[in-house]
N, CA, C and O of each residue as an XYZ file, in Angstrom:
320
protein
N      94.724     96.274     89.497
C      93.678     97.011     90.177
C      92.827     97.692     89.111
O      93.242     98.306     88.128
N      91.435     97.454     89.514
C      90.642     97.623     88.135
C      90.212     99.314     88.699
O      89.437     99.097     89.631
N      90.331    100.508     88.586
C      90.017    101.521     89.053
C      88.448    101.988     87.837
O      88.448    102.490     86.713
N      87.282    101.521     88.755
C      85.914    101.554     87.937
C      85.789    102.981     88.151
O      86.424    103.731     88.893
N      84.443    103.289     87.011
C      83.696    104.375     87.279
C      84.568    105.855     86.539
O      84.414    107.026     86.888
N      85.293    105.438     85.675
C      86.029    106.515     85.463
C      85.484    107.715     83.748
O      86.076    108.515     83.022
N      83.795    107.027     83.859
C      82.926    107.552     83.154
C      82.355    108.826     83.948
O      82.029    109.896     83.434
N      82.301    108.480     85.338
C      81.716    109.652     86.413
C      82.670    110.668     86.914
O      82.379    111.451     87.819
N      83.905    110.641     86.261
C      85.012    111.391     86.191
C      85.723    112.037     85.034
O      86.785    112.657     84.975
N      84.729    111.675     84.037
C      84.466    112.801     82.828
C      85.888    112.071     82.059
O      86.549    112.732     81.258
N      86.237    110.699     82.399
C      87.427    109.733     82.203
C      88.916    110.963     82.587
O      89.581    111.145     81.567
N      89.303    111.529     83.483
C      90.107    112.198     84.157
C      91.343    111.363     84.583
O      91.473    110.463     85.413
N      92.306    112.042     83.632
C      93.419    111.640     83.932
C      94.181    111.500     85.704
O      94.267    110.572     86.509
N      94.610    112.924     85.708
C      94.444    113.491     87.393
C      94.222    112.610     88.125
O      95.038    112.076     88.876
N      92.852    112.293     87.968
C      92.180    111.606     89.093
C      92.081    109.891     89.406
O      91.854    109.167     90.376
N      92.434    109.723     87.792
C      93.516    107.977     87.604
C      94.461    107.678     88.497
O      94.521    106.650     89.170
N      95.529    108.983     88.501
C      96.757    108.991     89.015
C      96.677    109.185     90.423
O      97.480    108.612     91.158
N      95.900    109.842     90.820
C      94.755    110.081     91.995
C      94.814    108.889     92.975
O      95.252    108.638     94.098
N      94.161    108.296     91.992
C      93.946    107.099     93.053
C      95.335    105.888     93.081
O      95.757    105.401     94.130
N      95.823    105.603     91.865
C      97.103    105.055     91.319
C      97.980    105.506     93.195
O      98.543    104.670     93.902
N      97.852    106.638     93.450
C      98.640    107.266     94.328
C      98.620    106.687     95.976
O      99.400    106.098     96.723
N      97.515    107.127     96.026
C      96.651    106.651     97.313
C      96.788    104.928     97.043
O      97.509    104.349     97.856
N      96.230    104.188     96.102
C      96.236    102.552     96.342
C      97.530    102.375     96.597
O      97.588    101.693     97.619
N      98.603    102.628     96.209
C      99.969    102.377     95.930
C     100.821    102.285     97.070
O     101.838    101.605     97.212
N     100.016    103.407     98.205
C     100.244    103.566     99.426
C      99.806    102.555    100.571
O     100.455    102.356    101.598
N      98.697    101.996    100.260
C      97.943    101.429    100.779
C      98.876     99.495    100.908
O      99.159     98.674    101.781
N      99.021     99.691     99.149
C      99.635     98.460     98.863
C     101.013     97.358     99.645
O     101.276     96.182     99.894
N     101.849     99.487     99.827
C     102.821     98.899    100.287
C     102.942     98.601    101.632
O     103.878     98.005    102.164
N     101.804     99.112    102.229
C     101.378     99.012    103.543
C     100.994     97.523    104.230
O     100.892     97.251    105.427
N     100.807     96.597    102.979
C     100.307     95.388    103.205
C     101.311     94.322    102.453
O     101.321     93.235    101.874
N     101.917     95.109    102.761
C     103.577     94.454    102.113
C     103.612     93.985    100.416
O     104.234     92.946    100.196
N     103.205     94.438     99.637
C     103.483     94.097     98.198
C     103.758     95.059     97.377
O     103.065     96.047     97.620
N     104.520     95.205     96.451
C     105.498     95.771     95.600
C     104.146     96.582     94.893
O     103.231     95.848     94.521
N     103.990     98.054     94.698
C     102.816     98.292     93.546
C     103.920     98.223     92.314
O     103.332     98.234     91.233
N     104.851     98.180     92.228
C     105.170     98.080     90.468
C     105.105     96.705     89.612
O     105.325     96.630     88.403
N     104.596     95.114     90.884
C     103.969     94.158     90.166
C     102.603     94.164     90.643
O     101.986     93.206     91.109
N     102.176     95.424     90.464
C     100.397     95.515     90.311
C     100.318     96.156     88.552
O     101.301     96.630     87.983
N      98.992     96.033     87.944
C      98.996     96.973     87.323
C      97.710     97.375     87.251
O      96.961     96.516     87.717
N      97.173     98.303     86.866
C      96.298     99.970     87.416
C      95.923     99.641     85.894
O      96.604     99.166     84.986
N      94.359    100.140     85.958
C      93.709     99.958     84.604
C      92.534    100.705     84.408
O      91.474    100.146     84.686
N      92.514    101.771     84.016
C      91.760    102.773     84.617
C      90.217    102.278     83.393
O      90.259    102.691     82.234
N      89.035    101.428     83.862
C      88.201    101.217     83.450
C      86.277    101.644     83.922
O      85.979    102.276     84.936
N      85.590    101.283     83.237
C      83.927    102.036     83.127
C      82.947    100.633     82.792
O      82.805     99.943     81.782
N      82.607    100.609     83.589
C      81.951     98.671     83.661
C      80.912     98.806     82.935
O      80.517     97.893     82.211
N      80.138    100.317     83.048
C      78.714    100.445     82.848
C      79.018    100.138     81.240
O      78.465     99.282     80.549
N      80.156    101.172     80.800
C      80.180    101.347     79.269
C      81.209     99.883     78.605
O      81.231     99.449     77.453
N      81.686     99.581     79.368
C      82.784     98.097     79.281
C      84.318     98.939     78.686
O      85.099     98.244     78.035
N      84.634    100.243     78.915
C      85.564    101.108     78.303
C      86.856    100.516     79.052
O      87.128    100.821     80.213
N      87.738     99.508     78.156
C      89.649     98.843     78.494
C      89.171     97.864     79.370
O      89.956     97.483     80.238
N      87.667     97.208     79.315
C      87.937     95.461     80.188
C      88.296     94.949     79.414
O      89.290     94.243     79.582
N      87.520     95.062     77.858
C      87.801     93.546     76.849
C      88.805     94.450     75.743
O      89.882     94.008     75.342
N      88.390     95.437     75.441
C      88.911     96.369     74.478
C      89.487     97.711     74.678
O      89.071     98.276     75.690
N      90.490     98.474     73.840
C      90.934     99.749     74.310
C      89.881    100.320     74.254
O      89.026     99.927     73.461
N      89.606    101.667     75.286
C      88.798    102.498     75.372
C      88.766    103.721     74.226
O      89.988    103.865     74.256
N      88.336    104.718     73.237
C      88.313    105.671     72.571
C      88.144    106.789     73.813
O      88.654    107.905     73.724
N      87.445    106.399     74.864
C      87.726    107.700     75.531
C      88.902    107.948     76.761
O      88.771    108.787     77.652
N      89.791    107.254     76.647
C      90.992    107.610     77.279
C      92.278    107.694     76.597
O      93.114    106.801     76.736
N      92.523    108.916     75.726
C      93.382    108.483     74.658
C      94.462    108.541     75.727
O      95.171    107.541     75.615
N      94.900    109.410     76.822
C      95.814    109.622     77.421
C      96.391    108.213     78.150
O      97.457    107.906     78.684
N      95.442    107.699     77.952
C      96.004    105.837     79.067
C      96.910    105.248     77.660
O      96.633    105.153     76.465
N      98.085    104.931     78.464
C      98.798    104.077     77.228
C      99.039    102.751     77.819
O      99.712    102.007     77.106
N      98.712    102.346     78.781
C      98.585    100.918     79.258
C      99.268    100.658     80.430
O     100.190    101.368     80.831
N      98.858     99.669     81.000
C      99.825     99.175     82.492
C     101.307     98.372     82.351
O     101.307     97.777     81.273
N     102.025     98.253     82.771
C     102.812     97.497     82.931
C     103.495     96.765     84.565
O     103.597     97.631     85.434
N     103.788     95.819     84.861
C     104.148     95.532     85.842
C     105.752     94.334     85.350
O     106.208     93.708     84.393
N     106.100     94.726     87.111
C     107.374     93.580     87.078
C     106.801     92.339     87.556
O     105.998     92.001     88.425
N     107.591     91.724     86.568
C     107.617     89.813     87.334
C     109.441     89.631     87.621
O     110.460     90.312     87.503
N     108.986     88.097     88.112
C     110.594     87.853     88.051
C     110.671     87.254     86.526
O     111.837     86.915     86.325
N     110.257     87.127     85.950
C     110.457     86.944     84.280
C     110.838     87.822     83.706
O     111.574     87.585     82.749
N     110.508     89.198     84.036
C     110.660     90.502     83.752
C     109.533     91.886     83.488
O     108.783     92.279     84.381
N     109.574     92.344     82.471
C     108.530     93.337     82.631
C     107.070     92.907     81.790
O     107.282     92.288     80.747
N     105.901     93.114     82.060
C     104.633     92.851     81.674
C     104.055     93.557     81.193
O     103.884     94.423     82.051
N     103.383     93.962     79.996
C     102.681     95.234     79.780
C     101.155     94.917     78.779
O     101.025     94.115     77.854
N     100.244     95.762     79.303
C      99.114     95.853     78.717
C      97.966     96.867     78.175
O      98.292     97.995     77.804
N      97.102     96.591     78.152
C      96.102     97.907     77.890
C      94.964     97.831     78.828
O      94.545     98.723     79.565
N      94.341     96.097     78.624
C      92.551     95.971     79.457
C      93.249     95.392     80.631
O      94.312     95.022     81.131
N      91.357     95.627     80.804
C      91.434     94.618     82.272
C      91.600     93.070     81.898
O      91.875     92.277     82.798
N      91.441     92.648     80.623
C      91.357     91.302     79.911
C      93.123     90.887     80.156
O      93.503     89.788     80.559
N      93.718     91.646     79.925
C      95.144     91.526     79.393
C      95.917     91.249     81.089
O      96.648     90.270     81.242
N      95.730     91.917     81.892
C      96.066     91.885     83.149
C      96.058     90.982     83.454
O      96.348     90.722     84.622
């Protein structure tokens, strides 16, 4: 889940987790696991963690999700 716009949120941690919270709810509501999703808190306008790590989210240390292979982990939206 690509969570855009997080330039108009002054890149806000909080409000990552924010939504991380609320989708997660939503997710399981439609029957799928959120811990094989992974959450990528990105800024389309500025391209901040699609192709490359962002400098302005030092606090994001990356997504990870389960497979049945095992665990997955990343940084962009590229990597996802």
């Amino acid at each position: 889940v690509a969570v855009n716009k997080m330039d108009t949120t002054k890149w806000s941690e909080d409000r990552f987790n924010e939504i991380i919270k609320e989708t997660s709810t939503f997710i399981k509501k439609v029957g799928y696991n959120p811990k094989a999703v992974a959450f990528v808190p990105i800024s389309g306008w500025h391209g901040d963690n699609m192709l490359d790590e962002s400098p302005n989210m030092g606090w994001y240390k990356g997504w990870s999700k389960e497979t049945k292979g095992g665990v997955v982990k990343g940084k962009t939206l590229l990597d996802a």
